[in-house]
C-alpha positions in Angstrom: -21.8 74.6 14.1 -24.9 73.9 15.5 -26.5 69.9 15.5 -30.0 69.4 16.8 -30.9 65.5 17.9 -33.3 63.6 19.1 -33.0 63.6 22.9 -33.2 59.7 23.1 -30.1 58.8 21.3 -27.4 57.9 23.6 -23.6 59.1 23.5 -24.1 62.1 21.5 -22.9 64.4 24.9 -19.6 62.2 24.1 -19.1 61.6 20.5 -19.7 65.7 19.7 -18.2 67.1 22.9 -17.2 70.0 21.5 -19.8 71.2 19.2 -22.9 72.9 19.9 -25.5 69.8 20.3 -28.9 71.0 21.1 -30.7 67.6 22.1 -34.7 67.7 22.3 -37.2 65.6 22.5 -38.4 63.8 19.4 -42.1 65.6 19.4 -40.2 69.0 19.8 -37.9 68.7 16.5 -39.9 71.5 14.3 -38.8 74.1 11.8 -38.4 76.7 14.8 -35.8 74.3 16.7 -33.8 73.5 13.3 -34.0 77.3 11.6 -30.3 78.1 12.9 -28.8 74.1 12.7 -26.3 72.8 10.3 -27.3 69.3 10.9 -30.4 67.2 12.3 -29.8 63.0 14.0 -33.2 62.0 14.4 -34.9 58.3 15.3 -37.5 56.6 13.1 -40.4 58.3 15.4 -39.3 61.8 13.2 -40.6 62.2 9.7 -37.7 64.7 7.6 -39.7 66.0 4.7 -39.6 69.5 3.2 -42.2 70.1 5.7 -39.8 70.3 8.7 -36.7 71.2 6.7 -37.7 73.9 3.5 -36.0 77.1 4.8 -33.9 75.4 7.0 -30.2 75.5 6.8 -29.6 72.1 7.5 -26.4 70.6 5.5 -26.5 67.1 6.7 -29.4 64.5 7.8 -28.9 61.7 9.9 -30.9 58.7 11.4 -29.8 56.5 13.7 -31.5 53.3 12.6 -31.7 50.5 9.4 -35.5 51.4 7.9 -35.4 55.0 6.1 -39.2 55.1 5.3 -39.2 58.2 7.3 -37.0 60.1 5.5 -37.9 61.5 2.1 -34.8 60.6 0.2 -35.3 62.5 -2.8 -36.3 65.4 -1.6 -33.2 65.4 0.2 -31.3 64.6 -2.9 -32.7 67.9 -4.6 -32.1 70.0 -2.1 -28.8 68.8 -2.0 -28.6 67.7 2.0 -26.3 64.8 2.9 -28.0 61.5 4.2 -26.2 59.0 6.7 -28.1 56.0 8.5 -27.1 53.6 11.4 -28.0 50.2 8.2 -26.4 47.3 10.0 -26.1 48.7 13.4 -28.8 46.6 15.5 -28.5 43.4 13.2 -27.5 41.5 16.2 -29.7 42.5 18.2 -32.6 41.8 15.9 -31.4 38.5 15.2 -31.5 38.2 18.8 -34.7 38.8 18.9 -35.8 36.2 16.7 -33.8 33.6 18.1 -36.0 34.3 21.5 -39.0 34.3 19.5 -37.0 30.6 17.7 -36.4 29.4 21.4 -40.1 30.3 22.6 -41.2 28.6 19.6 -39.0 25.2 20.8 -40.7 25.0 24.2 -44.5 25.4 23.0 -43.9 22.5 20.3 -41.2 20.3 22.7 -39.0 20.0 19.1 -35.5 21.0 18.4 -34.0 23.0 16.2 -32.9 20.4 13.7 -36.6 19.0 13.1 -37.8 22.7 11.7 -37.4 23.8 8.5 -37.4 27.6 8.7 -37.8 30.7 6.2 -35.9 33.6 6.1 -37.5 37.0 3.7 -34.8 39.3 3.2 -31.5 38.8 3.5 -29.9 41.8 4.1 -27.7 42.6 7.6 -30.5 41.6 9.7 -31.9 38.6 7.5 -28.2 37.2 6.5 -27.3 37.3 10.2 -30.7 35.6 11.2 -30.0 32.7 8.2 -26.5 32.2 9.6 -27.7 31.2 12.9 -30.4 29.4 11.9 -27.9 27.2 10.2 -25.6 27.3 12.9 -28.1 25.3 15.3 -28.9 23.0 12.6 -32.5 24.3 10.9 -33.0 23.4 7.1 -33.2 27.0 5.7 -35.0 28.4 2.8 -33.9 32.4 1.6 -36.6 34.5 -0.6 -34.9 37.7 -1.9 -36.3 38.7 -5.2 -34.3 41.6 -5.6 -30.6 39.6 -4.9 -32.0 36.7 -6.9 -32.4 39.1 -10.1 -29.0 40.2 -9.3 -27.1 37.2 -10.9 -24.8 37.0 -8.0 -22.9 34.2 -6.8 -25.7 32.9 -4.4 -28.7 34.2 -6.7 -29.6 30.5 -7.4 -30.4 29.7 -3.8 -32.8 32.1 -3.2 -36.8 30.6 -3.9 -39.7 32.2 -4.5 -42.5 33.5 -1.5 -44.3 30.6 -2.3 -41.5 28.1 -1.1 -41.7 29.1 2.3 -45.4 27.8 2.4 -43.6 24.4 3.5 -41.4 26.5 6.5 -42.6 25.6 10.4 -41.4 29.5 10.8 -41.1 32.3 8.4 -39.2 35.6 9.6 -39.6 38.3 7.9 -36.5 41.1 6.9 -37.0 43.6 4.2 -37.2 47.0 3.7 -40.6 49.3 3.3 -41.2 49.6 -0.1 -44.9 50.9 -0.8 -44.3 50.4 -5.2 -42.7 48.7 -7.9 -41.5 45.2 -8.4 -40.2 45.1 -5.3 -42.8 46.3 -3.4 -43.1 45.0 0.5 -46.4 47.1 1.3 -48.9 44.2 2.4 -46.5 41.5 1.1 -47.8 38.7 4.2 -51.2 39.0 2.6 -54.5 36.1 3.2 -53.5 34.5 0.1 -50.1 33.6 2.0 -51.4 33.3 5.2 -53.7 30.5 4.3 -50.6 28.6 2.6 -48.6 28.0 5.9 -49.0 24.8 7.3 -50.2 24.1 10.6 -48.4 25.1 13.8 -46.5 27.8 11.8 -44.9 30.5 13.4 -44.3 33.8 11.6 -41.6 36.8 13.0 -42.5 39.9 12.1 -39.5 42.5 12.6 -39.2 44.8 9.9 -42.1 47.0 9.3 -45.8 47.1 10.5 -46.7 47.7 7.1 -45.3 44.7 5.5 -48.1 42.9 7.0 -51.5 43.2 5.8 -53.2 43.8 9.2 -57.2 43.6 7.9 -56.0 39.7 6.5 -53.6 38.8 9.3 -56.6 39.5 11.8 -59.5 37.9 9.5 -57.2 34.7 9.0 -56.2 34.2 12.7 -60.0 34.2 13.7 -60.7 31.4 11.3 -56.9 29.7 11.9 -56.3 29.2 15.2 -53.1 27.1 14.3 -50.8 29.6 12.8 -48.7 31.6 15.7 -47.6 35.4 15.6 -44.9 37.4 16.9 -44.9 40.9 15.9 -42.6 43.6 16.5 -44.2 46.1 14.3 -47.4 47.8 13.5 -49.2 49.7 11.2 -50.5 53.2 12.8 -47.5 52.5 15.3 -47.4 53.6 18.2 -51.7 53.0 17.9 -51.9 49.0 16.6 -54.5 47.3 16.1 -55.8 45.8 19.4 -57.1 42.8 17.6 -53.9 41.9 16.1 -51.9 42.6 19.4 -55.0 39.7 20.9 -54.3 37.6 18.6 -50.2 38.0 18.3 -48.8 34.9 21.0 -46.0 37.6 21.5 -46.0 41.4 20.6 -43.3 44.0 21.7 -43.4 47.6 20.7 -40.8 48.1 18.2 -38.0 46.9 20.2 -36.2 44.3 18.6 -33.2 46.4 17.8 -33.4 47.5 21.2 -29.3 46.6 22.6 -26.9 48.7 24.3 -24.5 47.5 21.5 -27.2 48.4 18.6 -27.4 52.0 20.1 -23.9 53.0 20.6 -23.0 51.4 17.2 -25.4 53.7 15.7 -24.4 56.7 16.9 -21.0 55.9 16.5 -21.4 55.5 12.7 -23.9 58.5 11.8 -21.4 61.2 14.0 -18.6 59.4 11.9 -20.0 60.0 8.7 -21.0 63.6 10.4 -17.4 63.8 11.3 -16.2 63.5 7.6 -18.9 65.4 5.7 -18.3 69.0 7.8 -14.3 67.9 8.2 -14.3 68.0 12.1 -10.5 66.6 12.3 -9.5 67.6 15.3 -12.9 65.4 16.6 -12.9 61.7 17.2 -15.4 59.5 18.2 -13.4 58.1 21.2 -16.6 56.8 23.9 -15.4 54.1 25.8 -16.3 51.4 23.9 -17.8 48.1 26.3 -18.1 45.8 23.7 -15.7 43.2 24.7 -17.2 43.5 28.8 -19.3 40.1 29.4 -22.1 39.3 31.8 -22.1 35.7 33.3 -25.2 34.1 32.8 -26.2 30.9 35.3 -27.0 27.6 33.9 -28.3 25.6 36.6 -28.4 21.9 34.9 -27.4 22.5 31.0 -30.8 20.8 30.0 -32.0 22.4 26.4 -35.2 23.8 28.1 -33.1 25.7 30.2 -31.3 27.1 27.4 -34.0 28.1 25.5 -35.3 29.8 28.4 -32.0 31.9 28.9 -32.5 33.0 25.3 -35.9 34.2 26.1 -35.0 35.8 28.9 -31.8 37.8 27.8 -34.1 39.2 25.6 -37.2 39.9 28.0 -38.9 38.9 25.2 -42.1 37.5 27.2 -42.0 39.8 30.2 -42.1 43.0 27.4 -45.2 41.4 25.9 -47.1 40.5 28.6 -46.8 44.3 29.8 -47.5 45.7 26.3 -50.4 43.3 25.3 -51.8 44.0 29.3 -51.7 48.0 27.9 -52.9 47.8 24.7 -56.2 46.0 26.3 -56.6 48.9 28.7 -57.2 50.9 26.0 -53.7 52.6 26.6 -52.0 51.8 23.1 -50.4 54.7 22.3 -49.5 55.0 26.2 -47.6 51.6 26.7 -46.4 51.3 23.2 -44.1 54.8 24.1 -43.6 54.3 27.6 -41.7 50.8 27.0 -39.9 52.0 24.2 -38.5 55.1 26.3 -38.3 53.1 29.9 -37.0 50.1 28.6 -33.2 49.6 29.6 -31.2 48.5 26.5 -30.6 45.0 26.9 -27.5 43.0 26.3 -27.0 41.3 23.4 -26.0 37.3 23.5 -22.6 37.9 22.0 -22.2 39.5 25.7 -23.2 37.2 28.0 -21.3 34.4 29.2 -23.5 31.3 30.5 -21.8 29.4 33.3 -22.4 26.0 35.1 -23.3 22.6 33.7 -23.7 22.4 30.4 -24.3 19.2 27.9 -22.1 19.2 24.4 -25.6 19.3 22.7 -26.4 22.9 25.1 -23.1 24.2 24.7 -23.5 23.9 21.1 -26.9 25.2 20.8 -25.8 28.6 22.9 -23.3 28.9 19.9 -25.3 28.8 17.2 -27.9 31.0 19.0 -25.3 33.8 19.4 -24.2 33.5 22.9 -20.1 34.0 23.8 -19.0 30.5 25.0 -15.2 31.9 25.7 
């Protein structure tokens, strides 16, 4: 059986040793380099469409993140090709991600995270794990999820409409790409809600470039200089839209999900799911898993600015944006955007580091709540 993947996805050597795995790199996966595979692992940078696989004798389709917008479901249900994605895998890290962004947020205003009342859109395994923790340190939180609210479930009342989180000091967004129907997410942060949030409001963008309408964002922020942006996500990625990237406080080039843990979790779950479809029983995903290994982190004094800054840093969440928004106004968008996103070491996540030193009740409590292992 011959597998084809995308070069840039760790373990795979590992988790299909074995098995003929032909890994290239993502610009190289064509209809000539899948014309004798059985099954294709790709990252969201490779569109599957009957373009690359009609003729192809592809069985099984994998991707090793959440978002699916670049995989054409359907076609893939009439041709009768299994599907299997990595949905889940890099919630943590994302949420990490946002609690940098949260802790970068704290030192600009001087508040803490008890005084903000924060919105959450989307509440899926990224968004549900991003509410917990904002709870966890204390936040009033507000939940929009139109489709889980028309559910009737258990917790449908608690969701509120879009135009709730017009009262939030910081909105983070979490939903999927969905260009049509009544849930449609294509250009959902629009002027019209732009011009609603109060002042001082911070709004996280992690889930898709596209969910934000780029033409209002940058039209607004000209006229608003009050309202702060961190963006994770483009439109046109990996060319964005040097005004936006200006006028972003922070912007990172598709990153968020960017962990060691996030990674290996991902593969882990699209070979298993490989593993079952073609019946490989005598092969195991067995790579030594590191999960439980922890880093020790130094707290010099234990005061709250320090901790936020240990947040930020874990994360490089500052340092990634300085040297993307430094490229992106060289002109060299497309350059930096894919030379972080390859370069970049996969970072820890917080449930793996350890802080250590003098710490208050009040810090200890907050590195809790923001994710970080305490034992």
């Amino acid at each position: 059986m011959r597998i084809v993947a995308d070069k840039n996805i760790p373990l795979l050597s590992t988790l299909l040793c074995g098995h003929e795995l032909v890994q290239v790199e993502a610009h190289k996966i064509d209809t000539d380099s899948l014309s004798q595979a059985d099954a294709l692992i790709v990252r969201s940078v490779t569109q599957v469409d009957s373009h690359l696989l009609r003729g192809s004798s592809i069985r099984f389709v994998a991707t090793v993140t959440s978002g699916v917008d670049h995989i054409d479901l359907p076609w893939l249900l009439d041709a009768g090709i299994a599907f299997s994605s990595a949905a889940g895998a890099n919630a943590t890290a994302v949420a990490d991600y946002v609690m940098a962004a949260f802790c970068w947020n704290l030192l600009r205003t001087g508040k803490r995270p008890e005084e903000l009342c924060c919105g959450v859109v989307g509440v899926g395994h990224v968004g549900a794990e991003v509410l917990r923790r904002f709870r966890a340190l204390g936040c009033e939180v507000l939940a929009c999820d139109p489709p889980r609210r028309e559910s009737g479930g258990l917790l449908a009342s608690e969701f509120v409409d879009l135009s709730a989180l017009a009262a939030c000091d910081l909105v983070s967004f979490h939903v999927p790409l969905n260009a049509s129907g009544h849930a449609r997410t294509v250009g959902l942060i629009d002027s019209e809600f732009l011009c609603c949030l109060p002042n001082d409001c911070l709004l996280i963008n992690t889930s898709r470039g596209e969910v934000l309408n780029e033409k209002d964002a940058v039209n607004t922020l000209s006229v608003r200089k009050d309202i702060h942006l961190v963006l994770d996500v483009f439109k046109g990625e990996p060319n964005p839209d040097p005004k936006l990237v200006y006028l972003s406080d922070l912007a990172t080039p598709h990153i968020a999900g960017y962990s060691r843990r996030a990674k290996h979790l991902a593969a882990k779950k699209v070979t298993k799911d490989l593993i079952r479809f073609f019946k490989l029983d005598n092969l195991e995903p067995n790579a030594t898993d590191r999960s439980n290994e922890r880093t020790q982190l130094k707290l010099l004094t234990g005061k709250l600015d320090e901790v936020w800054e240990v947040a930020i840093n874990t994360v490089q969440l500052r340092s990634i944006s300085d040297t993307f928004k430094r490229g992106v106004q060289r002109g060299e968008a497309s350059v930096i955007f894919n030379t972080l996103r390859t370069e970049c070491s996969p970072r820890l996540e917080y449930s793996e580091c350890f802080p250590i030193g003098q710490s208050s009740a009040q810090a200890t409590a907050y590195l809790a709540g923001l994710g970080f292992a305490l034992n």
